[in-house]
C-alpha positions in Angstrom: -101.3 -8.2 -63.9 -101.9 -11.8 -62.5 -100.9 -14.8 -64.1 -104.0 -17.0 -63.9 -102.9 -18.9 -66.5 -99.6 -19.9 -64.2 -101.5 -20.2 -61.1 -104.2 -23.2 -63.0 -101.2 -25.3 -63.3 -99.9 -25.6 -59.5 -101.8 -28.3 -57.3 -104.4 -26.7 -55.3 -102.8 -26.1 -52.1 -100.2 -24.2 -54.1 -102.7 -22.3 -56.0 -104.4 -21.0 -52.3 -101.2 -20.2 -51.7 -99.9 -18.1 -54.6 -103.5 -16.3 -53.8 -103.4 -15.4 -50.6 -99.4 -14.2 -51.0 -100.6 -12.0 -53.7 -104.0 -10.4 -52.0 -101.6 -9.9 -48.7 -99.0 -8.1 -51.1 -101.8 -5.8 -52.9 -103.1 -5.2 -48.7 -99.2 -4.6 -47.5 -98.7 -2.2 -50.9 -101.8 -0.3 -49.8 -101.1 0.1 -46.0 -97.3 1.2 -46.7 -98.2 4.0 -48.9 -101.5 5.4 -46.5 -98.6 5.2 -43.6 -96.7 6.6 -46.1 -93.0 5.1 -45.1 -90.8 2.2 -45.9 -90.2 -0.7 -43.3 -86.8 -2.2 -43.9 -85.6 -5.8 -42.2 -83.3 -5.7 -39.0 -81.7 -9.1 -39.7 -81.6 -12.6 -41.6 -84.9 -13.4 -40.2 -86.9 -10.8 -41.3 -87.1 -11.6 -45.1 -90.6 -12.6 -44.6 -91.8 -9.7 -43.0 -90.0 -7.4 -45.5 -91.7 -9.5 -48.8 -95.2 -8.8 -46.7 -94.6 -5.6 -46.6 -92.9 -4.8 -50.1 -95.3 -3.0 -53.0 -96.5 -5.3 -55.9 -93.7 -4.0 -58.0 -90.8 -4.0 -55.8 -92.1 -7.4 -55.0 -92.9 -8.8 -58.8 -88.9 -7.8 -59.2 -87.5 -9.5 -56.4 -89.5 -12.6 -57.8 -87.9 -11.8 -61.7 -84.6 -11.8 -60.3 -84.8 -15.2 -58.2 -86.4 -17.0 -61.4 -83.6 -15.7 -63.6 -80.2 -15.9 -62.0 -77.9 -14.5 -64.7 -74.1 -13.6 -63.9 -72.3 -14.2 -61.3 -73.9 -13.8 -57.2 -72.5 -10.4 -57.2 -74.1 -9.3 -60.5 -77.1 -10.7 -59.3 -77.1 -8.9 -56.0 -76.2 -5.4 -58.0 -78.8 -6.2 -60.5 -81.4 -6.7 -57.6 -80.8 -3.9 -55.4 -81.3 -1.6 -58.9 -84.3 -2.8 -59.8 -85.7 -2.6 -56.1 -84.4 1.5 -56.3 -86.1 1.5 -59.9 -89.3 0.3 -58.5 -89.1 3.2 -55.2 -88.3 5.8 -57.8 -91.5 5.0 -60.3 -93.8 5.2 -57.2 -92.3 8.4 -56.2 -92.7 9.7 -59.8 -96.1 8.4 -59.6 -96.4 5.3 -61.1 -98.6 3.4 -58.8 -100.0 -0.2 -59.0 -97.4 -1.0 -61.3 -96.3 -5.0 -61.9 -93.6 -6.4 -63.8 -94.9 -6.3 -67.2 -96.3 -2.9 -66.9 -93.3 -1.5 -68.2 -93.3 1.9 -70.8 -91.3 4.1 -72.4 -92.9 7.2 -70.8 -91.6 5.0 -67.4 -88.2 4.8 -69.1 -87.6 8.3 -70.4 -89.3 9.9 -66.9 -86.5 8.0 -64.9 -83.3 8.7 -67.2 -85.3 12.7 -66.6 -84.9 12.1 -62.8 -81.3 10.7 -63.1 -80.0 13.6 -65.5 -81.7 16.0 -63.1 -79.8 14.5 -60.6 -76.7 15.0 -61.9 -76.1 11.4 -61.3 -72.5 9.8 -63.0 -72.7 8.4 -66.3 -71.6 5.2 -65.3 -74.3 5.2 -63.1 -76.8 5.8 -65.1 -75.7 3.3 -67.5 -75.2 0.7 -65.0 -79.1 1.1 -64.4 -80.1 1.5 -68.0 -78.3 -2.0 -67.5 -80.8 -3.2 -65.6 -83.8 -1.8 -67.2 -83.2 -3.2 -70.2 -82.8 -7.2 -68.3 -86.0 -6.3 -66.5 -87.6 -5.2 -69.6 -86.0 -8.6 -72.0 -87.3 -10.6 -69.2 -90.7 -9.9 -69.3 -90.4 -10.1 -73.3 -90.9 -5.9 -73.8 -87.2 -5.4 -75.3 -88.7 -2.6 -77.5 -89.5 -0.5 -74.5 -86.1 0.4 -73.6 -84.3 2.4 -76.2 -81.0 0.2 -77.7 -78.4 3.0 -77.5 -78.2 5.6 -73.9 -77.9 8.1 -76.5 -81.5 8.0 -77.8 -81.8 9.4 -74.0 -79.3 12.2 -73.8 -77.1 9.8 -71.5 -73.5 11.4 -71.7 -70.4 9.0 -72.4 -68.7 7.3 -69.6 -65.5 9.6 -69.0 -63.0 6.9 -67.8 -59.9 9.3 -67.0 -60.5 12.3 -65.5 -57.7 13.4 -63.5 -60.6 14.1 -60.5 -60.3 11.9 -57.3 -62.7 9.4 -56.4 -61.4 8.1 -53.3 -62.8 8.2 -50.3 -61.3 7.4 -46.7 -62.8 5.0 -44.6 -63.8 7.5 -41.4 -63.7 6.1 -38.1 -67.0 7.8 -36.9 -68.8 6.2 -39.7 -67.1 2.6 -38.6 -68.4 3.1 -35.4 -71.8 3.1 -36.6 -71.6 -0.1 -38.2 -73.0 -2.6 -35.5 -71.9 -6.0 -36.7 -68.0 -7.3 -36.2 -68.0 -8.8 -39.4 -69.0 -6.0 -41.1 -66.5 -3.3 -40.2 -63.6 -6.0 -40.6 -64.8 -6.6 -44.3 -64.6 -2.4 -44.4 -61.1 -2.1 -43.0 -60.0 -4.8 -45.5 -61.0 -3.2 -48.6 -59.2 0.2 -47.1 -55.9 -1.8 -46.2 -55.9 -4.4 -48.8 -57.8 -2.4 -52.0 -60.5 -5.5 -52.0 -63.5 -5.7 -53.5 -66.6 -5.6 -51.9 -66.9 -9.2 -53.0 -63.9 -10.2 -51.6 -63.5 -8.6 -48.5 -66.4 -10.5 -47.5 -65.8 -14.4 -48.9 -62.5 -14.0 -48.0 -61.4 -16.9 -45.3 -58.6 -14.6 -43.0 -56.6 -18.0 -41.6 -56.4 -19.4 -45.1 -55.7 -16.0 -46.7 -52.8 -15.5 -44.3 -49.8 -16.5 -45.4 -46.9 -14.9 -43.4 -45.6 -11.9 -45.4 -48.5 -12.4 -48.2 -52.4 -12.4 -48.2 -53.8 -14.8 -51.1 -57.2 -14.4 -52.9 -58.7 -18.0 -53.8 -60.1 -17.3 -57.7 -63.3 -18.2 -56.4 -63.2 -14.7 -54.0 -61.8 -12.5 -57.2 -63.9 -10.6 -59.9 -62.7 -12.7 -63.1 -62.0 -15.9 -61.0 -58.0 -14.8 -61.0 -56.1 -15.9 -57.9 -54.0 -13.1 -56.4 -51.5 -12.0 -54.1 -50.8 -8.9 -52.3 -47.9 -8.3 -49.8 -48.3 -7.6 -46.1 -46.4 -4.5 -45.8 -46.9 -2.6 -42.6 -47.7 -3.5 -39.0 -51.0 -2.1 -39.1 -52.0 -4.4 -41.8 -50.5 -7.6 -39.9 -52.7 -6.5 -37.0 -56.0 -6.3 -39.1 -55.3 -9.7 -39.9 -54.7 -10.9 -36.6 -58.4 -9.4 -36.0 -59.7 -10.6 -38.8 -59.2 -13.9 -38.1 -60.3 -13.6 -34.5 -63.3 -12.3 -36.1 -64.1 -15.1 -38.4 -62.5 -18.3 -36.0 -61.5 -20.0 -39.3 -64.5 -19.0 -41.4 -65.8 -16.3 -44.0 -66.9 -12.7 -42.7 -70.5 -13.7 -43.8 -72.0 -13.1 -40.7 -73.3 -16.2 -38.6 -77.1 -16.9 -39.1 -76.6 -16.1 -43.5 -76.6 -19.0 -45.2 -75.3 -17.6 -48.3 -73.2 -14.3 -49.8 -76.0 -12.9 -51.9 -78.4 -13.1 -48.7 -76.2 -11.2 -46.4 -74.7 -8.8 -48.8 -78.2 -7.2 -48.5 -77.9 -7.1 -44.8 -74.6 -5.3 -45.6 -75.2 -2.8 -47.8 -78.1 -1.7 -45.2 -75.1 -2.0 -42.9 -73.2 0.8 -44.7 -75.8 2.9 -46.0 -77.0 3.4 -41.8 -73.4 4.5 -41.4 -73.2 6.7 -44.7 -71.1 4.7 -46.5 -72.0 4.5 -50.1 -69.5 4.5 -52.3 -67.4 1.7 -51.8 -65.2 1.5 -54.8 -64.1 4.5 -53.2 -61.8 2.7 -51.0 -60.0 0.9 -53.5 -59.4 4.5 -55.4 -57.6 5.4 -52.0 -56.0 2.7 -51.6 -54.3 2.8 -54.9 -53.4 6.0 -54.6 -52.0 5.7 -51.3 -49.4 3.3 -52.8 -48.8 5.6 -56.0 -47.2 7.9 -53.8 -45.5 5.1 -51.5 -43.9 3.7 -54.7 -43.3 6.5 -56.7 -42.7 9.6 -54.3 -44.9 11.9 -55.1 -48.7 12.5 -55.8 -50.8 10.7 -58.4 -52.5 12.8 -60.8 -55.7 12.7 -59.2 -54.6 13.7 -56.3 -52.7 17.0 -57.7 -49.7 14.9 -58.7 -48.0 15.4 -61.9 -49.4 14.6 -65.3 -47.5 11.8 -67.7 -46.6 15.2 -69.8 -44.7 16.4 -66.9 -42.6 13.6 -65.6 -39.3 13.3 -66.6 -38.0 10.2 -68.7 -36.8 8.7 -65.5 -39.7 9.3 -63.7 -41.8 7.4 -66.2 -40.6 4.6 -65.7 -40.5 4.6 -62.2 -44.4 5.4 -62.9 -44.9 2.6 -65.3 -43.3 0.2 -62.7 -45.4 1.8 -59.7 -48.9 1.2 -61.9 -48.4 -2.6 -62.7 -47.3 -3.3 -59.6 -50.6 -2.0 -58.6 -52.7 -3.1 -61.3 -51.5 -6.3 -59.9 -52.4 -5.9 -56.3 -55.8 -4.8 -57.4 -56.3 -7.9 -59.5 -56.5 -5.9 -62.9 -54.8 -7.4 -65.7 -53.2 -4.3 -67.8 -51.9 -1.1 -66.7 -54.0 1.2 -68.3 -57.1 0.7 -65.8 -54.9 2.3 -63.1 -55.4 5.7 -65.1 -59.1 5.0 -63.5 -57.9 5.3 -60.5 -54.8 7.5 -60.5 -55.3 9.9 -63.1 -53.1 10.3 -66.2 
């Protein structure tokens, strides 16, 4: 629905404006679906083509999300690149001409239907009932979303599994990445266990400190600076690239202005290459440096359970898990039981 009501209180120019940018939205919404395909942006100068192109609802939540910048630039970025899958999904489960306040429960419960069907995780289907519910408080509709995931069948997040979740960084899929910045950031969060985040703020010359790469807080989930030691040769020369990469600089690729603009570039980077999961890398990582420290295998990884360790080999575990929890910028041992198995 339009807001006529908003539009009578811009000048006139920006009322023509607002207008025409919603009749050429409605005109790009109906050309996209009679071709019958998605157009997607090949670089920082393509945002305006892409919002020409977008369908009204894709496009009303784009707009929801700049007016209401909650959480920190990654949470935004997350909550964004949700709401713009929620809004593909409804159109292929029919919903057409949708807007932003056109939200229902039938929408709600035929989308948590899709995700169960898909067997998705339970984290991440929570993460987007996350998001539902901040489209649907925004646009004053809080009833339409359900308070608890178990009004919805949702199945409890199951933190410690014992099932690895790491995933390898492959070189024929880093080959398919076509900007430098971009694979660097990828080899980081391999070597280093970074986060997404800060793989790509990070500043390589600063970070670089001899025998010891430092996070600034502003880099770090939780705003805690960290350290993690350079260990091996082939981390020293990842640095050395790194830095040749970003000549003194962030690995935000020349021509973005900002982190949340070109993490969307990013992720489009990835997903062309078949890289998804990126959490995956730091699950490797810390299990890589489980068996470094310790000897032998994490649980995860068919390693020994806490059950079968031996008194001695407890607390050669316990020492191996804060040393990582440190390195991973987690402040308690337990949350290596995510990634390692218990």
């Amino acid at each position: 629905m339009w807001n006529w009501k908003g539009v009578m209180q811009l000048n006139p120019i920006q009322q023509a404006q607002r207008v025409l940018a919603w009749w050429l939205a409605r005109l790009a919404a109906m050309l996209m679906r009679i071709a019958g395909r998605n157009i997607v942006p090949r670089g920082p100068n393509d945002s305006c083509a892409k919002e020409a192109l977008m369908r009204d609802l894709n496009y009303a939540l784009k707009q929801l999300c700049h007016r209401n910048r909650d959480g920190s630039f990654g949470t935004q970025a997350d909550r964004e690149h949700m709401l713009n899958q929620i809004a593909d999904q409804l159109e292929e489960l029919g919903f057409r001409d949708m807007d932003a306040h056109s939200l229902k429960p039938k929408h709600v419960e035929r989308l948590v239907e899709h995700w169960l069907a898909e067997e998705l995780e339970a984290g991440t289907i929570k993460n987007r009932m996350t998001a539902l519910r901040w489209w649907a408080e925004k646009v004053g509709k809080q009833n339409v979303v359900a308070r608890t995931n178990a009004a919805y069948g949702i199945p409890d997040r199951v933190y410690v599994t014992n099932i690895s979740k790491a995933k390898e960084l492959a070189v024929e899929q880093l080959e398919k990445i076509r900007t430098a910045c971009a694979r660097i950031s990828l080899r980081l969060q391999a070597a280093f266990g970074l986060r997404r985040e800060e793989s790509i703020k990070i500043v390589p010359s600063w970070a670089d400190r001899g025998d010891t790469l430092v996070l600034k807080d502003s880099w770090t989930k939780g705003g805690r600076q960290r350290e993690i030691r350079i260990r091996t040769a082939e981390q020293r020369q990842l640095l050395q690239e790194a830095k040749a990469v970003a000549k003194g600089k962030s690995l935000v690729e020349p021509g973005y202005a900002t982190y949340r603009e070109y993490l969307a570039h990013f992720r489009h980077e990835c997903a062309r290459a078949g890289i998804h999961a990126f959490h995956g890398h730091r699950h490797h990582y810390a299990q890589t440096r489980y068996e470094q420290l310790t000897g032998w295998k994490c649980p995860a990884h068919g390693g020994p359970t806490s059950k079968q360790l031996t008194k001695k080999q407890k607390a050669i575990d316990r020492e191996a898990r804060a040393t990582i929890s440190r390195e991973m910028g987690h402040g308690r041992e337990q949350i290596t039981a995510v990634y390692l198995g218990r």
